[in-house]
N, C-alpha and C positions, 0 to 999 in steps of 0.2 A: 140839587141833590148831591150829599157828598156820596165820595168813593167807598166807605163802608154802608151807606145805605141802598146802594148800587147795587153791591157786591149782594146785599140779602135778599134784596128783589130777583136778582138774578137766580141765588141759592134756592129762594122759595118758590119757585117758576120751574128751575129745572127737578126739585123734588118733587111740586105737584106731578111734572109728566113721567115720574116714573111708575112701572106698575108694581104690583105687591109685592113679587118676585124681586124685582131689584131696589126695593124700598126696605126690605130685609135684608138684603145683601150689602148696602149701604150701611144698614144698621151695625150689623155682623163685621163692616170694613172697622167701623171705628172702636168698634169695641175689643176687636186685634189690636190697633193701634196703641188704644189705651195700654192693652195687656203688655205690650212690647216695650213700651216707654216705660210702665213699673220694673218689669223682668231685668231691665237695661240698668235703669238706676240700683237695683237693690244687689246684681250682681258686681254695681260698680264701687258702692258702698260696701264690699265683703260679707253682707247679711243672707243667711239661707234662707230658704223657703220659707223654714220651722220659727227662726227668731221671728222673720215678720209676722208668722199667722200669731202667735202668741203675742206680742206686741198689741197687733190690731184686736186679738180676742178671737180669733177665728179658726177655724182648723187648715190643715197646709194644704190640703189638698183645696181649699177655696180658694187659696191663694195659686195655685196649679191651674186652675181652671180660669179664675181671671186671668194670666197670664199668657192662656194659649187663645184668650179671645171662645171659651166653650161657657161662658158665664157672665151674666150681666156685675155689671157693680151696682152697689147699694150706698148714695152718699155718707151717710155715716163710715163706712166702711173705709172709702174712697179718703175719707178727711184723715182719718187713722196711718192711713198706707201712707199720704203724702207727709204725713207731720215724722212718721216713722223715718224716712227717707232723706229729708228734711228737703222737699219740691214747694215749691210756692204752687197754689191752685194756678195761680195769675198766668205761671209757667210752662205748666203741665197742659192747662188745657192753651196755650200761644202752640202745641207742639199739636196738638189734637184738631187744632181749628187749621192750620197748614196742612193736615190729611185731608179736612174737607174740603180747605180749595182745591187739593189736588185732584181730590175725587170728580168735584162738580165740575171739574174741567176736563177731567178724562171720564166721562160716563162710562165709557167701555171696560175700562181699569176694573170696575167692581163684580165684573165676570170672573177678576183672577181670583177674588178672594176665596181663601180654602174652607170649606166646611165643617 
């Protein structure tokens, strides 16, 4: 067995034992995460709110609410933001997937996450 098929078995072992409560709260971890890593880049890039939602097609406040993690993303959406930004998927979620091992290694962590 390699190390990446390990590592899923493991993921999907310790996701089955969590309950609904912290299987949304997991949810809700990464989808901060996401928003944090857009917020980060498009502040880094000197781009407002407003140019990206207009870019993406979208209003600023979706871009608001994905950012604070109070909003799911939509792929199409998501592909807009990253090509906006100019992030490789490949990249974006390399940064998304190191929340999860963090997570699945700190179970407890996902109690911090704010609502």
């Amino acid at each position: 067995m390699t190390e990446a098929q390990s590592f899923i078995d493991d993921a999907r072992q310790t996701l089955t034992n969590l309950d609904s409560t912290q299987h949304e709260k997991f949810n809700l971890a990464i989808e901060q995460r996401m928003g944090e890593l857009i917020k980060r880049r498009r502040l880094a890039a000197g781009m407002s709110r407003a140019e990206l939602a207009t870019y993406v097609g979208c209003k600023e406040s979706y871009i608001f609410t994905l950012e604070n993690g109070t909003d799911r993303f939509r792929a199409h959406q998501l592909s807009r933001i990253l090509y906006a930004l100019k992030i490789t998927p490949a990249s974006f979620f390399a940064e998304v997937f190191k929340h999860m091992t963090y997570l699945l290694g700190n179970p407890n962590s996902i109690y911090e996450v704010k609502k």
